[in-house]
N, C-alpha and C positions, 0 to 999 in steps of 0.2 A: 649817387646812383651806382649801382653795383652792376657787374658786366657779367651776362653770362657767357660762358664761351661753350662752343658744339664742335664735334669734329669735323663736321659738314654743314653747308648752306644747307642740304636738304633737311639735317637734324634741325633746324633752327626753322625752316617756312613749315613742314611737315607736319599734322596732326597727329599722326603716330609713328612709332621705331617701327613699325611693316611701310608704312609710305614713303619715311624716308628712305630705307634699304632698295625698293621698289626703285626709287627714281635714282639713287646713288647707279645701281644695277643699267637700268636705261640709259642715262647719261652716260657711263662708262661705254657702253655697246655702240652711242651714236658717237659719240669719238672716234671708234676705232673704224668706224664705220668712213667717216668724212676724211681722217685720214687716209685709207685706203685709196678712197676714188681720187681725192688727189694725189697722192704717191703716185698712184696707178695713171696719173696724165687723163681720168677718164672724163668725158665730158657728160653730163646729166644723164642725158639720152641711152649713152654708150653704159653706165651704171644702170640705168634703170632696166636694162638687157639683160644686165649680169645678176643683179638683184631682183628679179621675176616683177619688177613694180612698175608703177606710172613714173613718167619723168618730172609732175607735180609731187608724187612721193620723195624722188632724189633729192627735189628745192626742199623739201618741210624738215628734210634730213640735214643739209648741209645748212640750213638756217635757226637751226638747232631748235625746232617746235616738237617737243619733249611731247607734250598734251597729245599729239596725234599717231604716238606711239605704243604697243603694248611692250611688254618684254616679249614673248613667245615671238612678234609678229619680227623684234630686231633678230632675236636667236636666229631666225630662219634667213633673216637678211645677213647677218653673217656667215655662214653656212652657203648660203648661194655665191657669196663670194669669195671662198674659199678660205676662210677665217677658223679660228680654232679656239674654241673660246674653253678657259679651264675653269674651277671654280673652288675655292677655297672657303669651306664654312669651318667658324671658332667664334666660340663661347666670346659674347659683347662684354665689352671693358668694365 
């Protein structure tokens, strides 16, 4: 049996190289996201204040439900929290 190897899980579940970049992109943003409120000692409530969201949004975040996420919808959530997000596009391997 021969093994393929991906450079991401998402290249490897994903139907296309926009899906998987999609959720690569996501994924990166709810990390920095759950890091934060924990850094920041924040409790759900006290994030969902700072992140303009419901405090059932903070749980879908820190329990990492990817699916109920858009990009646009983290970019902003980053942003409310005062997060700085840079972005590096180059020609795929």
């Amino acid at each position: 049996m021969a093994e393929n190897r991906t450079a991401s899980v998402w290249d490897a579940i994903e139907d296309s190289p926009e899906a998987a970049e999609n959720m690569k992109l996501r994924s990166k943003l709810m990390m920095a996201l759950k890091t934060h409120i924990e850094s920041s000692q924040l409790s759900q409530i006290q994030a969902a204040k700072l992140l303009g969201v419901t405090q059932p949004r903070v749980s879908d975040l820190v329990r990492g439900r990817i699916d109920r996420f858009a990009l646009d919808t983290l970019v902003n959530m980053a942003a409310a929290a005062g997060l700085r997000i840079e972005m590096r596009v180059r020609k795929a391997a």
